[in-house]
Every structure is written in C-alpha cells, then in structure tokens.
N, C-alpha and C positions, 0 to 999 in steps of 0.2 A: 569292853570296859568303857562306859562313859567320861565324860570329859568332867573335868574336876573344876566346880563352880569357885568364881574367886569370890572372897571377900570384899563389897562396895563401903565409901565412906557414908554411913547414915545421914549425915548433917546436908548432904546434897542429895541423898535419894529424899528427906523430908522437902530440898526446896523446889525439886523438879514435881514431884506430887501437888506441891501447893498449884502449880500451872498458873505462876502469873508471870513468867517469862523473866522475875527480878536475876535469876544466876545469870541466864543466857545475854541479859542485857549489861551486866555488870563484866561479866566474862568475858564478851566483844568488845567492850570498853576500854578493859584493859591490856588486851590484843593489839589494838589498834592503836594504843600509846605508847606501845614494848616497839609495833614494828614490824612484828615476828614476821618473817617471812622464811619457808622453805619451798624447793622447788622441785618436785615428785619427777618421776618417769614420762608423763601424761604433759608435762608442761605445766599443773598447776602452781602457783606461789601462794595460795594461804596454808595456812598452819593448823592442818587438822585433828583440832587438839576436842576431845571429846572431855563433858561437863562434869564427869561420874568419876573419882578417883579412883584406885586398888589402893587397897590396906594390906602390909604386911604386919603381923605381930610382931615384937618387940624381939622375943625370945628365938622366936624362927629368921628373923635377919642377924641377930647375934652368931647363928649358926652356917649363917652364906658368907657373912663379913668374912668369918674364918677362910672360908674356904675357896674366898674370892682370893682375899694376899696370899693366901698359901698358893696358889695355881699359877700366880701371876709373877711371884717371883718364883717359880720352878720353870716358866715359859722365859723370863729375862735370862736365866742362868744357861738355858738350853739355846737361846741365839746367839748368845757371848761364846758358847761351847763350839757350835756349831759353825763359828770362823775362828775357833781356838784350835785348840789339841784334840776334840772330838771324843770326848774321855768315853761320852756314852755310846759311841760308835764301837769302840772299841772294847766294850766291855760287853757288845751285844745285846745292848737293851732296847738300840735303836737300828734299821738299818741304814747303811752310807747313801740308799739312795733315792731313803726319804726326803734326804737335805738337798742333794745333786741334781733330784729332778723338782723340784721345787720350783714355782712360774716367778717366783721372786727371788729367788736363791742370786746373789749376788758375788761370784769370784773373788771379783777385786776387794771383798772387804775382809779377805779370811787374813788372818794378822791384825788388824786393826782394833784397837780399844779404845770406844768412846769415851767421851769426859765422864769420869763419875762411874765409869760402868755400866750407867743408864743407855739401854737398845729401845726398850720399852715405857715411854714417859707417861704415856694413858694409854689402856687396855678398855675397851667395851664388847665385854664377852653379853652372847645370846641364850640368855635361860628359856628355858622348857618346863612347866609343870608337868608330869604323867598323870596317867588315870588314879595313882594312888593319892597326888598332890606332893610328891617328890618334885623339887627343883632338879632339871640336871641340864650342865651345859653342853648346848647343841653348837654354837660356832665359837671361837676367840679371832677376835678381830683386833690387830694389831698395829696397822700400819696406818691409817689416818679413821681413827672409829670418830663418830658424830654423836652429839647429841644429848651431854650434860648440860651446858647454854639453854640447851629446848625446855629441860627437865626447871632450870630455876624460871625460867619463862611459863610454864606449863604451873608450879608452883605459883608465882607470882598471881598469876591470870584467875585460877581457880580457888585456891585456898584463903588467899585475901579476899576474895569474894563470899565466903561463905560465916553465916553467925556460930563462932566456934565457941566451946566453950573451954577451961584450960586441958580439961581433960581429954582432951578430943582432938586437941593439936597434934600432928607430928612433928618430927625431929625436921631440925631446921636446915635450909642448904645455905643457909650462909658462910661457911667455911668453905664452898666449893672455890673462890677465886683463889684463896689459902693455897687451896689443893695444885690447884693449878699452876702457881708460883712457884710453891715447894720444887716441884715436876722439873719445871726448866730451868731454875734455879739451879738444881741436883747434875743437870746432864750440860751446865754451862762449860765453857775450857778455863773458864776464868770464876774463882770464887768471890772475890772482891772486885764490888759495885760491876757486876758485869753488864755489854748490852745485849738488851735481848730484845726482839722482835716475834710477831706474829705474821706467818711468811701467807701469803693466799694469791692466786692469779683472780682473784675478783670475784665479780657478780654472778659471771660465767656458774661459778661452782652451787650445785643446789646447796649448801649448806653456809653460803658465805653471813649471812646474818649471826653464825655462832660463827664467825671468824671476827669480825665488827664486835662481837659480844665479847671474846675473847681477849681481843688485845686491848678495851676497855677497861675489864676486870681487871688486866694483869698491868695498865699502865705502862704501856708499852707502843713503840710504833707499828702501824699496819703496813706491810709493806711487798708491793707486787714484787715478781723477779726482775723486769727491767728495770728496777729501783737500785740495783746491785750490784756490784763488780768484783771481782777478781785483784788482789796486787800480791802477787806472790801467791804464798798458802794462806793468804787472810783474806777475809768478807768486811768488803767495805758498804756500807749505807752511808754515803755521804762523806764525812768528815771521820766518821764512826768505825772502831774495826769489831765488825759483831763478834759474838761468844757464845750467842747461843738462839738456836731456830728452832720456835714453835710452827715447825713444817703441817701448814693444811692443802695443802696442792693435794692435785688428781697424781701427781707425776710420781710416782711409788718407786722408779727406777732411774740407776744414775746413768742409764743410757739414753734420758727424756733430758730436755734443754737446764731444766731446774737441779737433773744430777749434776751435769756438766759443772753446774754453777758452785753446787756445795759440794761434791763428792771429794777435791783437791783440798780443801783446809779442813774437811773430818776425817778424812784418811793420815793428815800431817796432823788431828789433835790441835790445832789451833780454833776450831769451833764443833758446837754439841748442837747436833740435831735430831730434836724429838718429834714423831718416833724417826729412827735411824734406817738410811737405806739397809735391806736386807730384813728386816725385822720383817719380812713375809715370809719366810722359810718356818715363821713359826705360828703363825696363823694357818696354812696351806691345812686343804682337807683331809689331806695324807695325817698331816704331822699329828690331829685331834684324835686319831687312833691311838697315839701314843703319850697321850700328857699324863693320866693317871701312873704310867710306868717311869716318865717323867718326876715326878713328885716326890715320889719314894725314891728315885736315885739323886737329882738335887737335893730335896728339903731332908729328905729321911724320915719320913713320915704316911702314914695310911693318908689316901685321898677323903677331903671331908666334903668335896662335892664333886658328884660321878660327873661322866659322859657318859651323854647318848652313844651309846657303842657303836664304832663305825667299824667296815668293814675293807681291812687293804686287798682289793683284790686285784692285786702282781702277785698275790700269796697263793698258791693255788687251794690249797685248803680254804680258805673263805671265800675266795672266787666260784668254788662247788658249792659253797655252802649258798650265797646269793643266786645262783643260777637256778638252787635248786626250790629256794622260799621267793622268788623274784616277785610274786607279786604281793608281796608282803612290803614289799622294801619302799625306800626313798632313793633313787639315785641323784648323784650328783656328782659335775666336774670336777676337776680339782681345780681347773683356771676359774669357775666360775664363782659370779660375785651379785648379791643386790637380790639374791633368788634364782636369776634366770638361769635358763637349761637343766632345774632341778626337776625331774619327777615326778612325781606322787605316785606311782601305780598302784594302788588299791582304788584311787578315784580320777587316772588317767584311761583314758579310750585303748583298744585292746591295740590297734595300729600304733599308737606310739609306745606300750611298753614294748612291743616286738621291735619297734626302731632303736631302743635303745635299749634294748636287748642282745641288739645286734652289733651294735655300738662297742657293748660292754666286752663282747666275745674276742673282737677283732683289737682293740686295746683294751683292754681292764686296767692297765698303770693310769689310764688318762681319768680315771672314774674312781670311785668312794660309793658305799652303800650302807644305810643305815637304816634300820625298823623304825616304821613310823610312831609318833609319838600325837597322838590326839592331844591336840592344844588347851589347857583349862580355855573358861569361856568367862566374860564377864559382863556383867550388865551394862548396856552400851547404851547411849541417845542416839536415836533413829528414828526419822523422820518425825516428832514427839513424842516417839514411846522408848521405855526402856525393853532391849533387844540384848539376849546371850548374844557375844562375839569373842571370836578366839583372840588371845593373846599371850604375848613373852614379858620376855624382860632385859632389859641391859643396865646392868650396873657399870660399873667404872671405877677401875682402879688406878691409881698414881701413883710412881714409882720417886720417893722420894729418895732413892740409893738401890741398888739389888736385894737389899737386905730390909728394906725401908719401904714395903708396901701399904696406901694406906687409901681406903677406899670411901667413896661417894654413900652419904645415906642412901636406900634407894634406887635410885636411878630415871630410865623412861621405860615405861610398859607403851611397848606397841599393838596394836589392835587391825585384825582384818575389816574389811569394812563392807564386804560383801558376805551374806547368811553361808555358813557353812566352810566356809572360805581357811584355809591355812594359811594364806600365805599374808605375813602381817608386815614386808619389809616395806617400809615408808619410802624406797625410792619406786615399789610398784602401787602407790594410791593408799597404802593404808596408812591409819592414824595416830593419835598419841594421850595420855594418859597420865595426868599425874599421876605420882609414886610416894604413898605414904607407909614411911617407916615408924610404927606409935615409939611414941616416949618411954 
C-alpha cells in the first residue's frame, strides 16, 4: 500500500511557485524575532520549521478532538487507578505487571492523590496516518511532552506571513495560554490566587525556549531547582509557598535531585505537579497495548481513535506470533525514548534484525512489537523544490479536571527530513510544520 499523500496549504504552495523568495524571507524574519530556538540530537539549535503547512479538514479533526479527550481522560483514570485500588487489575483487563514493570512505575506514589486529581496536565500523543489515511495513535507521551509553544511559534512565523484570504484561515491558537493555565490551575493544592511556577533546569534542556515561552504565557515565574527549598511538606520560592509545578525537567523520577525536591509536599497534597511523578506507567510501551481496553473500562465507551496494535510479547501467544511475521515488524524497547533502539526490520540490514531478534528471544518482557505503518508523505521545501516527506502528528490535550479534557486545535506535524526516511522525531534531525485545522 502506498503512503497516503497529505493535504498542503495552497496559499504557500502559490507563494513558493512564485520563487521570489517573499515567504522564506518573511518567514526567517519572523523566526529570528520569536527567538525560536530548539536543540536536536546532532547539537543543532535552529528551529527546523519547514514553509509548507498540513491542512486538516474541519470535520475530520471534529472527529480526532473526540477521540483525543476520550483516550486522555481514560489514560488520567488509569494512573490514578494504578496507585489506587487497581480496579482494572483486578477485573482482568489489565495485567499487574504491566504497571510493576513499568521503567517509571513509581512505589512510593501508590496511595497518593494529587490536587484535582490531575496525573496528566498535558498529553502529546504521536499520530500516524496509514495507507488508507486513518489516523491512529502510535505513542502517548505523558510525562514532559514538547512542543505546543513550537506549534504557535510555527503559526506565528508561517501563517502571518502568507496573503490569506478569510476563507482560507484556520482555527486560531490563541487559546492555547488558556489551555495551559486551565492545566495548572486544575492540579494547584490551592484553588484561590495560587502560586504557580514554571519549573526547567535551563538551557541545558533542548526544549527550554517552550519553557521561557511558557511561563510568559502563563505569567508566572521561571524557575531553576536551586531556586527552591524545602520547609516542612511545603515548596518555598523565596518568600512564596508554591501550589503548583509546571514541571519541564529531564528528571521524570523522584529518585533524581528534582524528585527529592517535590516528591515530600505532593505526596503530603500540599502542592500539584504537572505532569505528576509516576504518570509514566502510563505512557510505557507495554501500557499502549492496552489503552483501547482502557477506554471502554474507564469511559465506557467504543474507542473513537485506534492504536497502532502493539504486541506484549511476555505473552507467549504474540511472542509466536512476532517471531513468526518478524520481519514485518517495528521493534521497540519499552525503556526507550526519542526513536532510539527502535527497529524498522523490513528496512533494517539482515544482521541487526537477527541481533534483535535475539534480543527479543532471550527477554521479550524488555520489548514491544508493532506492524509497520508507512507514514503519509507531504510536500516538503528541499533544497528549493517541493519534495514528499514522511510525517505524524502531536496534538495535545489538557486536563482541566479528569473529567475536563480539552484539547489544542491541531497541533505540530513533524517531518523526516531525509528521502524515504521514517523516522520524524525532532530530537533525531527532523523537522516541523505548521498545523492547520480549517474553520
């Protein structure tokens, strides 16, 4: 099956055909006065935002929006559950040791209930087109996802640059600081006048420009962890006793200096930190086997948007089954993260499907395997021509309550940037895309 051609915005395929360089120069222009800066695998720090947008229809994202809140409050209910009473363990929907072996499964949090009930304060799940032009999501990313900041920057840079006409506009992202507010607002310890901060260990992090972008929007301080203290079970910032962390650190575990710091006043409910240590038991690769069986036992309701079907193989019946379609498949860790150590074996060299092949025999609980998914392709700027290149997509949703999911127009469509290329995650080189969702 071929790869399912995306939709380009015509208003910039007309200005790139004109070839007088007016988007590309406008475009940089506005680049360069945002700031943007991210910082790939490779060491680069510009912001590899290509000129060409994706269009989605109107009535086709009416139909993802659904199916975004739906999944995302069935994925909050299922971390809350999963240091609760484990109802769905217990009922056998899930097994105990999807959660137990989980690389972020967190002990010390099981009893604990954050402010609000918010685990999950922003979700950026990884869509997939197939060959038929189904969306389906291929990762949910839970624990510090990137990359709405990029999206109105990516907005900003391209669509103000181009002669729209009203018809032609998409839906605006100027709600997204909204969004963002509602988020931490929801998972404060404190409802009235709380303080709230935007937490980052700095520069260091490739992403700190949507950290700087963030705590702008939200009007709030930016503030390192050596900013910080301890008095008791409260988080002091100065004179200040916080109430609530928009957590961007690398540090995912309260076993890292920055759990140390927060883990004592969210464990005692005197402060909300978004997302919440542990909220990786629910991203884990294992757990994406199970969300659709998720959905219907939270929400109670049919899934309105698949996964890419993964394969638990601790199970020995899919473990035969991968063994035996192996070079059909994707493998993938379950620690791993950014792309790396993923697979491809239908376009991996015969010595490494057999290495992790072997891999897979000698532990299968450490692995996940899933039928490849040929990436739609969309018309790209390359070297001055328009070029198919594969890409996804990350929306983002906001948890303004567990019951209160409410999601980003949109989002970032990511792009591989080498021909033929699958792999589109922007911490290995590839690029970005505005994201038009029409009126």
């Amino acid at each position: 099956m071929t790869p399912f051609e995306e939709a380009a915005a015509p208003a910039a395929l007309a200005m790139l055909a004109e070839g007088d360089g007016r988007l590309e120069a406008a475009v940089e222009a506005r680049l360069a006065r945002l700031g943007v800066l991210f910082t790939a695998h490779g060491g680069s720090t510009a912001f590899p935002l290509d000129l060409v947008p994706r269009v989605i229809a109107s009535e086709e994202w009416d139909h993802l929006k659904v199916g975004l809140a739906q999944r995302v409050k069935a994925l909050n209910a299922f971390v809350a559950d999963a240091y609760g009473p484990r109802r769905i363990v217990q009922a056998g929907v899930v097994p105990s040791r999807v959660i137990e072996t989980a690389d972020h499964y967190e002990p010390a949090m099981r009893g604990v209930e954050p402010p609000g009930g918010v685990w999950i304060g922003v979700a950026g799940l990884d869509l997939v087109r197939d060959g038929t032009g189904e969306f389906l999501v291929l990762e949910d990313n839970l624990m510090t996802p990137s990359g709405f900041g990029y999206a109105v920057a990516a907005r900003e840079a391209v669509a103000e640059s181009l002669e729209l006409d009203a018809g032609e506009r998409p839906r605006g992202l100027g709600e997204v600081p909204v969004l963002l507010a509602g988020m931490l607002r929801a998972g404060a310890a404190r409802e009235s006048e709380p303080y709230l901060i935007v937490l980052s260990e700095g520069p260091e992090n490739g992403a700190y420009w949507e950290h700087v972008w963030a705590a702008k929007a939200l009007g709030v301080p930016l503030v390192a962890p050596s900013e910080l203290e301890l008095d008791g079970d409260t988080l002091k910032h100065g004179p200040h006793t916080v109430d609530g962390v928009y957590r961007r650190t690398n540090a995912d575990l309260l076993s890292t200096d920055v759990g140390k710091l927060l883990g004592p006043p969210l464990r005692a409910g005197t402060l909300g930190v978004l997302n919440a240590f542990g909220t990786g038991v629910g991203d884990d690769k294992l757990t994406h086997a199970y969300v659709e069986d998720m959905i219907r036992f939270y929400v109670g309701e049919e899934p309105r948007l698949r996964s890419v079907p993964t394969l638990d193989l601790a199970r020995r019946d899919h473990l035969e089954q991968a063994l035996d379609t192996f070079h059909e498949l994707v493998v993938k860790p379950r620690a791993g993260h950014g792309g790396f150590g993923v697979v491809v074996c239908p376009h991996a060299e015969p010595e490494d499907v057999a290495a992790v092949r072997e891999a897979v025999r000698k532990a299968p609980e450490e692995w996940v395997a899933q039928p490849l998914v040929d990436l739609s392709t969309h018309p790209t700027l390359v070297d001055g021509a328009l070029a198919p290149r594969h890409v996804d997509l990350r929306p983002f949703v906001f948890m303004h309550g567990p019951d209160h999911p409410r999601v980003m127009p949109g989002g970032l469509t990511r792009f591989a940037t080498a021909e033929g290329s699958l792999v589109v995650n922007s911490t290995q080189e590839g690029g970005f895309k505005d994201t038009w969702v029409m009126a």
